[in-house]
N, C-alpha and C positions, 0 to 999 in steps of 0.2 A: 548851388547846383549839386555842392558835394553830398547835402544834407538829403535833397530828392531821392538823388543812388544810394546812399545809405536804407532810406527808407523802402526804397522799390526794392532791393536788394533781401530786407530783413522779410517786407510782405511775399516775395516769391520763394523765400526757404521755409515762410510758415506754411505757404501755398504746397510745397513739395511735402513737408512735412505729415500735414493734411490730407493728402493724395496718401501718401507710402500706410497711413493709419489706416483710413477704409478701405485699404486692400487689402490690405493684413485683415478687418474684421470682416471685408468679404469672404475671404478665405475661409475662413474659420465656421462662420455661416453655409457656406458650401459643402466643408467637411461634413459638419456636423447633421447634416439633410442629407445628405448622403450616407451616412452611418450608420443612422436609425430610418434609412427609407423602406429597409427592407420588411421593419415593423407594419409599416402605413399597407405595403402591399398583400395581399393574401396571395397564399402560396397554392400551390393545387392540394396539397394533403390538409390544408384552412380550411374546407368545403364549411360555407356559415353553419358553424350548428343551429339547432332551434332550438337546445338547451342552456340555459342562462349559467348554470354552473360550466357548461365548456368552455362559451366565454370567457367567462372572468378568468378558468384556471390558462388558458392561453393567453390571456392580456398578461397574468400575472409571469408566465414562463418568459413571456418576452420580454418584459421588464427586470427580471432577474437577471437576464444573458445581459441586454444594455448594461444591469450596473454591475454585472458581471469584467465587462469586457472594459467596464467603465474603471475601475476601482482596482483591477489585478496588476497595473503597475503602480498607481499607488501605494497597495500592500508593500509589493516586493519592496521599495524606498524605503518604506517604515518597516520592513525588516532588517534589512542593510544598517538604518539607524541606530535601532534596536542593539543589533550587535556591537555597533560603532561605542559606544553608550556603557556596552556592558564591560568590553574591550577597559574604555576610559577609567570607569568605576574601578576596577582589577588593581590598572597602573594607579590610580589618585590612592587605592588602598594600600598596594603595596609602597609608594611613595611615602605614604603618612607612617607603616611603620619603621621606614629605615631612617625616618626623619628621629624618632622617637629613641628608636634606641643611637643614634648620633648624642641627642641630647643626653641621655642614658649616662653615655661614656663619657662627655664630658661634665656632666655633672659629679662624675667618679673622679677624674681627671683634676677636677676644680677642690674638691675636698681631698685629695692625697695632697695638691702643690698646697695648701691650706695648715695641713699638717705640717708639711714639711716645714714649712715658712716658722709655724709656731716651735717648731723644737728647735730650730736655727736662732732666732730672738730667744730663747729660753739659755740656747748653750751660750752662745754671746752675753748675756746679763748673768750668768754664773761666772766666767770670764773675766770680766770687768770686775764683778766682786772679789773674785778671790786674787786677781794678780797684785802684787806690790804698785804702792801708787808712789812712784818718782816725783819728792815735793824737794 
């Protein structure tokens, strides 16, 4: 019995599921004919021309505005980006060279202690040679 309500259970969430999708792409459907309806209708300053080049250059202005109206917050994102990006590049350059001269110093750092270490073993083995050896 449990197995049934489980089952009727998981079919009515895919049911709702199902339901909440085509409303959303009714939606979207709606918008979108209503967005561009104003294309489909002729305006009073539209009067048909009879000339084949007004058309086209009116299909074409309308088409323009659509991806006009279409595309300018997309722009604006990939501006933002753009920036975001350039921003990043700045910090990852100026990061690369603080890293550089880090390594800089301590590869300075690494050949002084280097040095030093050698005249330390040098003064020591002078040391040993020249003190009296207690036999």
């Amino acid at each position: 019995m449990s197995a049934l309500q489980a089952e009727t259970t998981e079919r009515s969430d895919e049911d709702a599921d199902l339901a909440a999708v085509t409303d959303v792409e009714a939606g979207i459907r709606d918008f979108v004919r209503n967005d561009i309806a104003y294309l489909r209708r002729p305006t009073p300053s539209m009067v048909p021309p009879s000339d084949p080049v007004e058309v086209a250059e009116a299909a074409v202005s309308n088409v323009n505005t659509l991806i006009q109206r279409v595309s300018g917050q997309s722009l604006e994102e990939i501006e933002n980006l753009i920036g975001e990006l350039e921003s990043l590049r700045d910090l990852m350059h100026n990061e690369g060279q603080r890293v550089q001269r880090e390594l800089a110093a301590y590869a300075q750092l690494s050949q002084a202690a280097m040095k030093s270490s050698r005249i330390i073993a040098d003064n020591l083995a002078q040391w040993k040679r020249s003190s009296p050896r207690a036999d």
